[in-house]
N, CA, C and O atoms as a DFTB+ gen file, in Angstrom:
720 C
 N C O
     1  1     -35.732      37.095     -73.692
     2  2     -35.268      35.938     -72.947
     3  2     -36.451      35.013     -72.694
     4  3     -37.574      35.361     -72.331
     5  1     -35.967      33.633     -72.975
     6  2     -37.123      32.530     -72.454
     7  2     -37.594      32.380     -70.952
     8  3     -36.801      32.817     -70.118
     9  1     -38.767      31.828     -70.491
    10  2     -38.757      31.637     -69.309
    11  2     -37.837      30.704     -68.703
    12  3     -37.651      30.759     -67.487
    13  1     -37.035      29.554     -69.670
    14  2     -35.953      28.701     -69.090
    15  2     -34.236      29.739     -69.163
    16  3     -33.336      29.173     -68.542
    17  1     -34.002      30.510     -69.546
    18  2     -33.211      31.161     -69.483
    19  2     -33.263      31.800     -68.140
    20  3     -32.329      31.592     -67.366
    21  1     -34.453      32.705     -67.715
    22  2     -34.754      33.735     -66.937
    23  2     -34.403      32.358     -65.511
    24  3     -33.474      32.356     -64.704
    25  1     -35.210      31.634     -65.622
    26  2     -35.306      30.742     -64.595
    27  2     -33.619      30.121     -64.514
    28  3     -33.561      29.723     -63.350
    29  1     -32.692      29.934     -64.948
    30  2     -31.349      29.300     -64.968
    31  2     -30.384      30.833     -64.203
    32  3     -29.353      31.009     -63.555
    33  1     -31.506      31.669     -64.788
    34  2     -30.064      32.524     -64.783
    35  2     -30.446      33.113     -62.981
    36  3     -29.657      33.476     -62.109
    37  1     -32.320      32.978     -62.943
    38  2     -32.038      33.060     -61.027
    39  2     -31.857      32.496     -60.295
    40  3     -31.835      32.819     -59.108
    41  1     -31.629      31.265     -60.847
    42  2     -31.086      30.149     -60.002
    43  2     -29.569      30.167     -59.941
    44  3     -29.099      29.799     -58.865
    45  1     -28.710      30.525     -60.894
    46  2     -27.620      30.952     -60.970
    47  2     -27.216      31.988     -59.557
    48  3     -26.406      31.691     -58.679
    49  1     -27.877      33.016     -59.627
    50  2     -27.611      34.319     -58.957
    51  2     -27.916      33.837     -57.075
    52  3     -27.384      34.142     -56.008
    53  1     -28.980      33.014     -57.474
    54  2     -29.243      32.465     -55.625
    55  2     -27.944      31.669     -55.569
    56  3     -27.025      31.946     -54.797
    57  1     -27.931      30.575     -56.514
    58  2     -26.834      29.829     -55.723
    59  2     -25.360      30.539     -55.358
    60  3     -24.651      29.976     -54.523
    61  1     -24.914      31.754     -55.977
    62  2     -23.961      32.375     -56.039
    63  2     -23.763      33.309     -54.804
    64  3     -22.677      33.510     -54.259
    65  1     -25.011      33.874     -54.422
    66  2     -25.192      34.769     -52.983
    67  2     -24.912      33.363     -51.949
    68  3     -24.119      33.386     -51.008
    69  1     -25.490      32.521     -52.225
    70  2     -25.841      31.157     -51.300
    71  2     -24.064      30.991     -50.468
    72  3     -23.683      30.953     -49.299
    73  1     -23.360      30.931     -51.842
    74  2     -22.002      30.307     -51.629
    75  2     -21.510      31.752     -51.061
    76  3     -20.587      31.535     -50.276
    77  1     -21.695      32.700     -51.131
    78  2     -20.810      34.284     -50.915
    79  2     -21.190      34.406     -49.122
    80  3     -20.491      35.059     -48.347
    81  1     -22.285      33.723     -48.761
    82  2     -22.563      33.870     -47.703
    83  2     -22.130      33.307     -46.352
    84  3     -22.236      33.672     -45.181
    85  1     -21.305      31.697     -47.354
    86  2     -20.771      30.766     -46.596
    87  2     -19.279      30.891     -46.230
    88  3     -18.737      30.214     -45.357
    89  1     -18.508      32.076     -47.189
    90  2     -16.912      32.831     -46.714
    91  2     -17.065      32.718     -45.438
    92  3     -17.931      32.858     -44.574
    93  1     -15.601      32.321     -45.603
    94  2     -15.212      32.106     -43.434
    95  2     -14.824      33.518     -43.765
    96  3     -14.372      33.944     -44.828
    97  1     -15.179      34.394     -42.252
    98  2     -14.980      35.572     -42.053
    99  2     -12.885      35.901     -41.731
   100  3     -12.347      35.217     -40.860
   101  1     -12.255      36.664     -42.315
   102  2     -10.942      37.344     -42.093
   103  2     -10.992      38.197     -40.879
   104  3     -11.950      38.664     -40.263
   105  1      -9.968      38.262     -40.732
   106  2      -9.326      39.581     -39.327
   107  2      -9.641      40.687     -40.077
   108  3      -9.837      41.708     -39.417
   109  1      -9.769      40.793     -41.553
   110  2     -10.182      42.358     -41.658
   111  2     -11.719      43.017     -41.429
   112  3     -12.046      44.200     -41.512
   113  1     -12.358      42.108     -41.185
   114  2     -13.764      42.162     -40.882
   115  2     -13.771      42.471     -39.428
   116  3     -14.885      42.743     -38.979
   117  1     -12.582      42.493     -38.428
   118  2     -12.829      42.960     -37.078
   119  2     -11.581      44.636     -37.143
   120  3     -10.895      44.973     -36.178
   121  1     -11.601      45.235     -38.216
   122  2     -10.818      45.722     -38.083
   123  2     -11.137      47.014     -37.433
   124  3     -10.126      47.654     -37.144
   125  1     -12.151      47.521     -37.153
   126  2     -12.610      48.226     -36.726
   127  2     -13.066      48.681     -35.413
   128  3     -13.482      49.750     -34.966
   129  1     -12.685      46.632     -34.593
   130  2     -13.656      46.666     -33.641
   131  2     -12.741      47.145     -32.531
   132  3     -11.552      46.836     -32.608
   133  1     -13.113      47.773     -31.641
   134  2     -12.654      47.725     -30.393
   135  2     -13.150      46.947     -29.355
   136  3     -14.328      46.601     -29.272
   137  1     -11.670      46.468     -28.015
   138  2     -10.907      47.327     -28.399
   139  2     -10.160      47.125     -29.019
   140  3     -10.635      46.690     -30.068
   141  1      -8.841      47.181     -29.054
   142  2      -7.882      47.329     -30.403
   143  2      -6.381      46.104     -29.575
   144  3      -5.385      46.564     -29.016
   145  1      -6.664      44.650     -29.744
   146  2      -5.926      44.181     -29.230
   147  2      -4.070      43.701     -29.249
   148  3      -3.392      43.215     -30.154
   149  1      -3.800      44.005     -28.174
   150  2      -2.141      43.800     -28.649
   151  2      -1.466      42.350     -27.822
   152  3      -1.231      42.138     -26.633
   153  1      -1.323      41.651     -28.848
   154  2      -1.199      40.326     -27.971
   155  2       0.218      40.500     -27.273
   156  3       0.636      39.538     -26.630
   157  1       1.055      41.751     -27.355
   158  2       2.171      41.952     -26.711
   159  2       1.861      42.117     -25.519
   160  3       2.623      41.457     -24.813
   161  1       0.655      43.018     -24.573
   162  2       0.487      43.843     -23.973
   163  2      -0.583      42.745     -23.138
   164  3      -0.662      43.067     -21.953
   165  1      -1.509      41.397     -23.523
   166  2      -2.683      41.026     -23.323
   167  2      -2.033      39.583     -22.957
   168  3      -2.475      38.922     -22.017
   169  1      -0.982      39.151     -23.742
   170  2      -0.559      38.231     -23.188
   171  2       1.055      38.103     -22.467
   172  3       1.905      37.245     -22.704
   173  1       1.136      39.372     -21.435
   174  2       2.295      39.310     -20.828
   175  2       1.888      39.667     -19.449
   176  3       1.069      40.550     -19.195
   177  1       2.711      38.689     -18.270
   178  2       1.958      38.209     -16.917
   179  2       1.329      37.207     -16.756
   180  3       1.540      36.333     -17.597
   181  1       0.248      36.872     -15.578
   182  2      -0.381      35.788     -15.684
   183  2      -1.491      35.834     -16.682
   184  3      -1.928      36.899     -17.121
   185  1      -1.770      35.104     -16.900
   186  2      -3.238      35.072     -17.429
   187  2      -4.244      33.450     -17.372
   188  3      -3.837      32.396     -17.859
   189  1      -5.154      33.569     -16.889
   190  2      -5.727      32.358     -16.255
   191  2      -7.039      31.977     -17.234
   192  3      -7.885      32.852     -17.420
   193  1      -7.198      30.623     -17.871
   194  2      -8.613      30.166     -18.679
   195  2      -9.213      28.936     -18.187
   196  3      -8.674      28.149     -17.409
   197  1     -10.565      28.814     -18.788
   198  2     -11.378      27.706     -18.209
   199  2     -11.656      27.581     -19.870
   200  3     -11.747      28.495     -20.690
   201  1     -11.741      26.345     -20.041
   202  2     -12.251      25.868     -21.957
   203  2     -12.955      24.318     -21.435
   204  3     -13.072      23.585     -20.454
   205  1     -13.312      24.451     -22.895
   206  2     -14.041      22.862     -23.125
   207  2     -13.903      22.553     -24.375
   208  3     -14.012      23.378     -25.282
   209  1     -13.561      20.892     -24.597
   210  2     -13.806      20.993     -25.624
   211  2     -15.060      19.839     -26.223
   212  3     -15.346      18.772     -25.680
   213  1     -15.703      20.428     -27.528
   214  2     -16.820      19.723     -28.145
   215  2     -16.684      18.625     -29.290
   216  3     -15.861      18.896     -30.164
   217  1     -17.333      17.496     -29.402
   218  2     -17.240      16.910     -30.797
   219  2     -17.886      17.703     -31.676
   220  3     -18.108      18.820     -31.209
   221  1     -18.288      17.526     -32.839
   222  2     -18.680      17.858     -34.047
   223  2     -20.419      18.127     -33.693
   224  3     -21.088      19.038     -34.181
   225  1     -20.974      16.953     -32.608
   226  2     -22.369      17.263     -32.567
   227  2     -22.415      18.651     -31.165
   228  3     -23.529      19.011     -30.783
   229  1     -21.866      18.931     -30.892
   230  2     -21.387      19.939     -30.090
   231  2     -21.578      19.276     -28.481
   232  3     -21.932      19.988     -27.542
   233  1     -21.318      17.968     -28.352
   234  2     -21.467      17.521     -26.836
   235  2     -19.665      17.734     -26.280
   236  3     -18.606      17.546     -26.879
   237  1     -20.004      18.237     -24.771
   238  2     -18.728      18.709     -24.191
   239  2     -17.832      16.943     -23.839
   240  3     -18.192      15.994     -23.142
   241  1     -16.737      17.136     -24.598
   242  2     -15.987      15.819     -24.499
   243  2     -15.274      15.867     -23.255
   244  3     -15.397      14.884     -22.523
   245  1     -14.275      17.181     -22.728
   246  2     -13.241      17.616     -21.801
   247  2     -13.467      18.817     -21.957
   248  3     -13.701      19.431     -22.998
   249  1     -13.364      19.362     -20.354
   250  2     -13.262      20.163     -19.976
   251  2     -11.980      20.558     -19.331
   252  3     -11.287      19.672     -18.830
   253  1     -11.558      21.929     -19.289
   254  2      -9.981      22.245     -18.630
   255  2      -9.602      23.768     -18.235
   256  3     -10.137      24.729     -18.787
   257  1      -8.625      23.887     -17.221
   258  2      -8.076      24.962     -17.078
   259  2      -6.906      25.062     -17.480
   260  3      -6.156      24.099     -17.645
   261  1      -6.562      26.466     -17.724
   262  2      -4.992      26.698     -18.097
   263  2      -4.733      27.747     -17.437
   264  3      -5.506      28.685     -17.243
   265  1      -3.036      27.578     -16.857
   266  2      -2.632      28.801     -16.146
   267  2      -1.367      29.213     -17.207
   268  3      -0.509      28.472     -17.687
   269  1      -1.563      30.593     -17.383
   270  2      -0.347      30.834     -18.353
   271  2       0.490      31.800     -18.068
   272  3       0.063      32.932     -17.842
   273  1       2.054      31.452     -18.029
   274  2       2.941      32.353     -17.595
   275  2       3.583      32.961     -19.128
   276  3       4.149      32.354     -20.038
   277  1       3.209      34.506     -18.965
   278  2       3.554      34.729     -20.028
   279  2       4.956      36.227     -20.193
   280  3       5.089      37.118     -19.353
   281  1       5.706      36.101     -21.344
   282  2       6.934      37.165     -21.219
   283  2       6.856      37.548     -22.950
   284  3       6.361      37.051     -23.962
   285  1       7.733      38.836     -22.545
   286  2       7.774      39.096     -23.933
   287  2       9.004      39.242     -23.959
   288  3       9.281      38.741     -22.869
   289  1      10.699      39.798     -24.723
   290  2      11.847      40.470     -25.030
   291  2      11.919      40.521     -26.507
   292  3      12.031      39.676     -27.395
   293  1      11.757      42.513     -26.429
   294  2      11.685      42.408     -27.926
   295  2      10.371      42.034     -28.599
   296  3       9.278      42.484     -28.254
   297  1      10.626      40.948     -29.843
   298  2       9.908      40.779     -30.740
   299  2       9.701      39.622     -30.106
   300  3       8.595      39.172     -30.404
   301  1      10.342      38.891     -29.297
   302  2       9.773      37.356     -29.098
   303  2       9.057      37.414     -27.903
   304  3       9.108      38.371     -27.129
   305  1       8.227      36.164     -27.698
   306  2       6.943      36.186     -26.891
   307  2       7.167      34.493     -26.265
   308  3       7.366      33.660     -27.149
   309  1       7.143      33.974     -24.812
   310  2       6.665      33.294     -24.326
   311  2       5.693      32.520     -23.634
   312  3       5.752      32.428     -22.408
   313  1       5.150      32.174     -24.038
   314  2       3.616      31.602     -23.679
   315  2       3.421      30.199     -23.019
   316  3       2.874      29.325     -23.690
   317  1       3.845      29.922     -21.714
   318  2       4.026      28.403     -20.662
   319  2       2.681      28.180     -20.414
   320  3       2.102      29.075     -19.797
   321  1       1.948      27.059     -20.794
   322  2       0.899      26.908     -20.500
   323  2       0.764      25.759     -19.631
   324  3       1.256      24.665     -19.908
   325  1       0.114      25.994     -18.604
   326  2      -0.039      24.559     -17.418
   327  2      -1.657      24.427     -17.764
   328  3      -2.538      25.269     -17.594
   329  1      -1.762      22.930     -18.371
   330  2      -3.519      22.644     -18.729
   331  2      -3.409      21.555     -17.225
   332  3      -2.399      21.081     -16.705
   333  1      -5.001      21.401     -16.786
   334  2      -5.259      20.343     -16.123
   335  2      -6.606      20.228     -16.278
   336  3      -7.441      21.104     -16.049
   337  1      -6.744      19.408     -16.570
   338  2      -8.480      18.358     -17.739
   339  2      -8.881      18.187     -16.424
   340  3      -8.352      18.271     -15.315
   341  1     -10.281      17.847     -17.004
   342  2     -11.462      16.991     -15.865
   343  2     -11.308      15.869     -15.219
   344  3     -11.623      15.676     -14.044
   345  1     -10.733      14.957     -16.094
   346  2     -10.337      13.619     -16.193
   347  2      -8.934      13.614     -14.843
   348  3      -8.629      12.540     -14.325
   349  1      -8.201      14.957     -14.417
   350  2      -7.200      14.990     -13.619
   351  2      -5.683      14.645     -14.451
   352  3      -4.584      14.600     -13.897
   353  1      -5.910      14.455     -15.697
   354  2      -4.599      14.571     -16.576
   355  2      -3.933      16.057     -16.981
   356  3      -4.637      17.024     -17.272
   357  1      -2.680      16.085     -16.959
   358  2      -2.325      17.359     -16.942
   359  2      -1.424      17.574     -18.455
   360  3      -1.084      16.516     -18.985
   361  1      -1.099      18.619     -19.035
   362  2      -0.195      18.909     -19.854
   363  2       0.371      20.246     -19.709
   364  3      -0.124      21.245     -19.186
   365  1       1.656      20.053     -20.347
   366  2       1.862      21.368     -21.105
   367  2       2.446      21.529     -21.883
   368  3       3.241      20.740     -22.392
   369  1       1.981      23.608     -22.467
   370  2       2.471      23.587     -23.893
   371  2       3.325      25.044     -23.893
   372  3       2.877      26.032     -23.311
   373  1       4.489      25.051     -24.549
   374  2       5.390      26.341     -24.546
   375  2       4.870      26.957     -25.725
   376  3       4.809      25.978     -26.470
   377  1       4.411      28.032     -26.461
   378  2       4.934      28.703     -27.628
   379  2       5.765      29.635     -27.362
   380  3       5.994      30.283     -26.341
   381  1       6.265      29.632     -28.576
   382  2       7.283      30.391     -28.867
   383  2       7.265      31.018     -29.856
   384  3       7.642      30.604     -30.952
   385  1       6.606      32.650     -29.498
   386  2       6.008      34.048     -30.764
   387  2       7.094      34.386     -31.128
   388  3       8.065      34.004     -30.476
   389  1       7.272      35.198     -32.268
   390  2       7.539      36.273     -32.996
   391  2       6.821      37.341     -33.542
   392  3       5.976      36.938     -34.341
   393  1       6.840      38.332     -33.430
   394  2       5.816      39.467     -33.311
   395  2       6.659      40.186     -35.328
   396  3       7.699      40.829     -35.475
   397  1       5.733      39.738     -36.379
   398  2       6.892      40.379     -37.369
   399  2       6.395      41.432     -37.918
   400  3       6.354      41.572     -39.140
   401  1       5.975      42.264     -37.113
   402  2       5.321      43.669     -37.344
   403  2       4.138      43.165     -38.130
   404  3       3.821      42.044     -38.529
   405  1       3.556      44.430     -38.227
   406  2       1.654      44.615     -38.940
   407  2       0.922      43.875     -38.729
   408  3       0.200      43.277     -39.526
   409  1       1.014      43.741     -37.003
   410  2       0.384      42.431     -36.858
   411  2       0.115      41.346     -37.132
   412  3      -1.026      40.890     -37.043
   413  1       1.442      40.508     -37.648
   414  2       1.608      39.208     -38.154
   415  2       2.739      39.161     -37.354
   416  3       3.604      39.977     -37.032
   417  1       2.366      37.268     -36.966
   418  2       2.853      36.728     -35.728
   419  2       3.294      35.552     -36.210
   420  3       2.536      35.188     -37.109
   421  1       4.629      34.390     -35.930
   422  2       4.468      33.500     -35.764
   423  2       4.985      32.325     -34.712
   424  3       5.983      32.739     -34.121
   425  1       4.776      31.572     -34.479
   426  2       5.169      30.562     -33.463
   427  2       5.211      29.539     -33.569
   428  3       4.554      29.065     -34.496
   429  1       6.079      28.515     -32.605
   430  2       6.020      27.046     -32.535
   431  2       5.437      26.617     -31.340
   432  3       4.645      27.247     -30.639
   433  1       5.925      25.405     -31.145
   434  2       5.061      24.958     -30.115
   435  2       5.570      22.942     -29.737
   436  3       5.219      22.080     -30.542
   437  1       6.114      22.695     -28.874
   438  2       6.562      21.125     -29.451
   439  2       5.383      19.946     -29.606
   440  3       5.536      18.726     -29.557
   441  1       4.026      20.801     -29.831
   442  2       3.352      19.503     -30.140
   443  2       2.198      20.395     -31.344
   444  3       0.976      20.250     -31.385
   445  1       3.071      21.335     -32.261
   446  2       2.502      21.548     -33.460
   447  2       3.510      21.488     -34.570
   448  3       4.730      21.505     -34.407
   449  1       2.827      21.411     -35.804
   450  2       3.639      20.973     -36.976
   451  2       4.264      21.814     -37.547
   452  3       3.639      22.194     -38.538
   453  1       5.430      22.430     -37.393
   454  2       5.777      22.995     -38.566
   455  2       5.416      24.879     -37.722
   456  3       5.343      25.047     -36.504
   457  1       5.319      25.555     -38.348
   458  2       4.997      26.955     -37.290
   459  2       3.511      27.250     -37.977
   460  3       2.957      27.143     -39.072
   461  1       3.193      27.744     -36.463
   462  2       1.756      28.380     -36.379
   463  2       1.777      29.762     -37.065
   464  3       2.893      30.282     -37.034
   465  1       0.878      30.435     -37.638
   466  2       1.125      31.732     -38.753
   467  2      -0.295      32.243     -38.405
   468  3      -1.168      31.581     -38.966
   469  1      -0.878      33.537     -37.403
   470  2      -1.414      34.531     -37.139
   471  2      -1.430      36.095     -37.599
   472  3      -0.465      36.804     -37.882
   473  1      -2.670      36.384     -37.588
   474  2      -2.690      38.145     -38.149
   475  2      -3.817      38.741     -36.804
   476  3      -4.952      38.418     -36.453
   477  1      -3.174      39.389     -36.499
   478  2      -4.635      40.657     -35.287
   479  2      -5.051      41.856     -36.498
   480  3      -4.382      42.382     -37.388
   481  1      -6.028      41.958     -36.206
   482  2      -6.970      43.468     -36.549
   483  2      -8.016      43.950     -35.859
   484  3      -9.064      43.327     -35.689
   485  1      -7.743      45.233     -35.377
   486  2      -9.133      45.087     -34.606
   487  2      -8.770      44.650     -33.034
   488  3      -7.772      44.862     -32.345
   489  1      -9.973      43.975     -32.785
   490  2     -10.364      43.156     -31.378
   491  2      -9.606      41.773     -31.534
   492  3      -9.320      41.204     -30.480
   493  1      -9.144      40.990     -33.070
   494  2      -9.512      39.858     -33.392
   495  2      -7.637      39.591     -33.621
   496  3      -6.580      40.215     -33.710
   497  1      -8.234      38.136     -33.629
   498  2      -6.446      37.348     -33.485
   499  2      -6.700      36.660     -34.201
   500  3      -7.794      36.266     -33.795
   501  1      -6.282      35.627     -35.965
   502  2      -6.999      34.608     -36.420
   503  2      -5.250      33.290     -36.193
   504  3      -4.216      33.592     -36.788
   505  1      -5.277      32.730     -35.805
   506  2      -4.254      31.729     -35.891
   507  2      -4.530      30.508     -36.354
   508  3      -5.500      29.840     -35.997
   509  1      -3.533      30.108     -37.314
   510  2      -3.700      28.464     -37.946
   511  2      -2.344      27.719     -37.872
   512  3      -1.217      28.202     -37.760
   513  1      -2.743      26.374     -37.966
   514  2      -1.752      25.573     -37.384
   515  2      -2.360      24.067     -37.529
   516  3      -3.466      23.581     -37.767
   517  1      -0.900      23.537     -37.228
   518  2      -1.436      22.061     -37.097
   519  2      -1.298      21.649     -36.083
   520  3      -0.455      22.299     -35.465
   521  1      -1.833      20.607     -35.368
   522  2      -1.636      20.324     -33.877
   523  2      -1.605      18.594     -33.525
   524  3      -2.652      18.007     -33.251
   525  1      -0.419      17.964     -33.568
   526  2      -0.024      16.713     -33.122
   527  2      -0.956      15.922     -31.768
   528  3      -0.321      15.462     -30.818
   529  1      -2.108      15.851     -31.795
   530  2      -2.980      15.321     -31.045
   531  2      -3.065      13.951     -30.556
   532  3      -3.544      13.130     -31.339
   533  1      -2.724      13.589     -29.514
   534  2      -3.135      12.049     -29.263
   535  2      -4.084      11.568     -28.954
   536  3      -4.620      11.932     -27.907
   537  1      -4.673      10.528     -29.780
   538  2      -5.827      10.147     -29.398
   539  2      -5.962       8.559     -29.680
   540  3      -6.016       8.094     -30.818
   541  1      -6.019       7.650     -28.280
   542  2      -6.438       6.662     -28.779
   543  2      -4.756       5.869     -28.994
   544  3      -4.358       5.458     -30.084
   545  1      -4.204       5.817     -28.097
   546  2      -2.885       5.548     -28.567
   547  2      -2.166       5.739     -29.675
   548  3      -1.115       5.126     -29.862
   549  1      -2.719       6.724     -30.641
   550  2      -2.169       7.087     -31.645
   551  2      -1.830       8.727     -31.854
   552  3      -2.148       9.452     -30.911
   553  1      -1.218       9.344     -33.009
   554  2      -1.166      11.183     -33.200
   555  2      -1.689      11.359     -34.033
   556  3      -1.370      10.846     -35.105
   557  1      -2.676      12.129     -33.899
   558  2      -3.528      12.641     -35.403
   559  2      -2.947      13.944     -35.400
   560  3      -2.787      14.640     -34.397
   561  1      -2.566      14.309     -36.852
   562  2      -2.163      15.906     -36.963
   563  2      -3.708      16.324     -37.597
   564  3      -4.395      15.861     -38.508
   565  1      -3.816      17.033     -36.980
   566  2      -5.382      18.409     -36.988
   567  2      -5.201      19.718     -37.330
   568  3      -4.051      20.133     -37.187
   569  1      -6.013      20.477     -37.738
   570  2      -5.617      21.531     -38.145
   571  2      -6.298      22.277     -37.459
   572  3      -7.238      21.561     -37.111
   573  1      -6.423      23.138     -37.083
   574  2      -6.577      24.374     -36.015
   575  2      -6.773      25.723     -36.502
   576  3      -5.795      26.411     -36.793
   577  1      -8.203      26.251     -36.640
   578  2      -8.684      27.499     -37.258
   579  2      -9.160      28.242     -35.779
   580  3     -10.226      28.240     -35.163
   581  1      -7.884      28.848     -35.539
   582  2      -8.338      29.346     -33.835
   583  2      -8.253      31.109     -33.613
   584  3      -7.336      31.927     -33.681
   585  1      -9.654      31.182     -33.329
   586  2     -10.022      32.829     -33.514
   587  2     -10.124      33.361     -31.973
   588  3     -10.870      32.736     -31.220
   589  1      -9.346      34.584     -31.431
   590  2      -9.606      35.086     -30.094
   591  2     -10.194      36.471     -30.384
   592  3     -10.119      36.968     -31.508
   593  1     -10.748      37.047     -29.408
   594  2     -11.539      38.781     -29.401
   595  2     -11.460      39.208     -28.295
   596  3     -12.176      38.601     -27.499
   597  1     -10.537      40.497     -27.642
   598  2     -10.364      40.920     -26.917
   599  2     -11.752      41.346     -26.791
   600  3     -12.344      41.797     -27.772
   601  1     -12.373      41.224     -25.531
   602  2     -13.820      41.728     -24.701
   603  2     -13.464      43.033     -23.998
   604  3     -14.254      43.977     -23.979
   605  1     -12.419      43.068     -23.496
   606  2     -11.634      44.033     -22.259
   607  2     -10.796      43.980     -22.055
   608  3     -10.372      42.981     -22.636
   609  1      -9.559      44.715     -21.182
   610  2      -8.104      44.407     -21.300
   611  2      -7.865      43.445     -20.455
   612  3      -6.728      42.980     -20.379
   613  1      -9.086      42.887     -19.522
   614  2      -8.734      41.734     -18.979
   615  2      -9.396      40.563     -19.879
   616  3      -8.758      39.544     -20.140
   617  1     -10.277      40.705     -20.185
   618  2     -11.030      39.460     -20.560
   619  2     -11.325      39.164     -22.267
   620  3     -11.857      39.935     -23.067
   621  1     -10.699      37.555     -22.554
   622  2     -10.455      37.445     -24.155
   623  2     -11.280      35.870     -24.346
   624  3     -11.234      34.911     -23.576
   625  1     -11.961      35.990     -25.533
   626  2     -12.726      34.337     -25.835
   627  2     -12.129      34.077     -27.046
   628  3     -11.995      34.794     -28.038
   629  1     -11.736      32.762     -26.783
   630  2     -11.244      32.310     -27.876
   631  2     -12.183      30.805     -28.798
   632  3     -12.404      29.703     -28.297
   633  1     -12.449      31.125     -29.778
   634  2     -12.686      29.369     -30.231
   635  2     -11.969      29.200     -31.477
   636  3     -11.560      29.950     -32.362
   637  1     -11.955      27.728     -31.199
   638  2     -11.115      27.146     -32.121
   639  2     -11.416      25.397     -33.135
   640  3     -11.426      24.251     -32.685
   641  1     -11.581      25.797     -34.294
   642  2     -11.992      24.883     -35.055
   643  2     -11.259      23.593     -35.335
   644  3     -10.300      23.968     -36.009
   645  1     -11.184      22.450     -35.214
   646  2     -10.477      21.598     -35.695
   647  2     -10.981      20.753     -36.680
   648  3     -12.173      20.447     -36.720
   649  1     -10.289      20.421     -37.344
   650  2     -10.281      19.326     -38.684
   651  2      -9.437      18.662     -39.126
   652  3      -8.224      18.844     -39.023
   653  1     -10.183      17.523     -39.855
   654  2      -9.095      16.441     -40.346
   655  2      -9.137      16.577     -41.785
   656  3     -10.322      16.642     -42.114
   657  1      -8.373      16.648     -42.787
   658  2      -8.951      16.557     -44.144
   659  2     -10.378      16.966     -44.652
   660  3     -11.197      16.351     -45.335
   661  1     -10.398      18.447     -43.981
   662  2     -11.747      18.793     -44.166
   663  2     -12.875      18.406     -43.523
   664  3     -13.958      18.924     -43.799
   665  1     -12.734      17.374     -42.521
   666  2     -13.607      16.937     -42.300
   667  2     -13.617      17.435     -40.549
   668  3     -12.717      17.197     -39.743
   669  1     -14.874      18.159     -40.285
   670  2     -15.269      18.844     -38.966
   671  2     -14.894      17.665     -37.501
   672  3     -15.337      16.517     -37.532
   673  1     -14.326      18.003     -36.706
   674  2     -13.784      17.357     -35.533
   675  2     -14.266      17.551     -34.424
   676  3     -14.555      16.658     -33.628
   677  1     -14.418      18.838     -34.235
   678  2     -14.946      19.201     -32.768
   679  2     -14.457      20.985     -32.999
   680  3     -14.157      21.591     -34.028
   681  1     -14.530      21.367     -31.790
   682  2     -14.438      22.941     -31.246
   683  2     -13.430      22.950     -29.690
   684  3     -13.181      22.055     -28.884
   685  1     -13.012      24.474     -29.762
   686  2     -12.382      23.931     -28.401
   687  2     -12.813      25.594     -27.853
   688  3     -12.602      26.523     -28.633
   689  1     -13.197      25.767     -26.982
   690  2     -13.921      27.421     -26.849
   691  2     -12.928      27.447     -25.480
   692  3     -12.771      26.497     -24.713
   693  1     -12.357      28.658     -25.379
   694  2     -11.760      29.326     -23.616
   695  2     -12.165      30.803     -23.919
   696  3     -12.394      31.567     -24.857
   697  1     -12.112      30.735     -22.429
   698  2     -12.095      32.130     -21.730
   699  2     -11.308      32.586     -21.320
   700  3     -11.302      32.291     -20.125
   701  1     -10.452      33.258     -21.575
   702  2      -8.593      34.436     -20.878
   703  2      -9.675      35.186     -19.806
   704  3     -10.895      35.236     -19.966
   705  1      -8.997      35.691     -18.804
   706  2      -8.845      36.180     -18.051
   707  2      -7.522      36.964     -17.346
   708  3      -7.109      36.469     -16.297
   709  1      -6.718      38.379     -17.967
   710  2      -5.501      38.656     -17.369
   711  2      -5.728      38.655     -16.083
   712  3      -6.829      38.662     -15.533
   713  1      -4.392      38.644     -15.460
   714  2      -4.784      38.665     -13.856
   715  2      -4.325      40.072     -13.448
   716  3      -3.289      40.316     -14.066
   717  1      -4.569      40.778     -12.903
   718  2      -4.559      42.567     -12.479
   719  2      -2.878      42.666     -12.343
   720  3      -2.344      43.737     -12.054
């Protein structure tokens, strides 16, 4: 082999680890972890969060709490969320789970597109979705790469990625807290 061969072909092999390194991580990569979360069991009762969310350069845009009343019957799951921002604006958001065994989940929500589609393994919850956002007197639909990890049976962190056409938006990070 030439030295321009040898040289193509390790440049080949770096750039190839380079890109293998940049895989967004799966729920099967927490499959191991404890503890072993059941969003049946973690999100039924109250459960109380504090979040923020970031632009893209990671400065905190809004900050917020959520109080969440949550039920299960069966396979379906209710999730009432009361938000109230910094700013003193309030919202809220219903989902509405389906639990369809092996830990695959899905839900709506009246200000997401179409249904939200989740898998747990492990500690880990991965959920995606689109999310009807207003901003600016207008709705941007966003997409939502939103990862939670049970810490304890009370306490869960969640963050969550948003994007527009690929293009990085901000973060939205909370803290769960069940209530005893």
């Amino acid at each position: 082999m030439n030295r321009r061969t040898l040289l193509l072909s390790g440049m080949t092999t770096t750039a190839l680890a380079s890109l293998s390194g940049c895989a967004s991580p799966t729920v099967d990569d927490y499959a191991s972890q404890k503890p072993v979360l059941d969003l049946r069991t973690y999100f039924n009762g109250m459960v109380d969060a504090w979040g923020i969310f970031t632009d893209r350069n990671g400065k905190v845009v809004k900050r917020f709490t959520v109080e969440m009343k949550c039920q299960w019957q069966n396979d379906q799951g209710i999730l009432d969320e009361d938000f109230v921002y910094s700013d003193g604006t309030k919202e809220k958001r219903i989902w509405k789970l389906t639990d369809k065994g092996n830990g695959a989940y899905v839900g709506t929500a009246g200000d997401v597109v179409g249904v939200a589609e989740g898998q747990t393994q492990g500690n880990a919850f991965n959920w995606r979705y689109t999310l009807a956002l207003p901003v600016d007197g207008t709705v941007l639909n966003v997409q939502m790469d939103d990862w939670m990890y049970l810490m304890n049976d009370r306490v869960m962190l969640n963050k969550a990625r948003m994007t527009k056409l690929g293009i990085h938006l901000g973060d939205v990070t909370l803290s769960f807290t069940k209530r005893s």
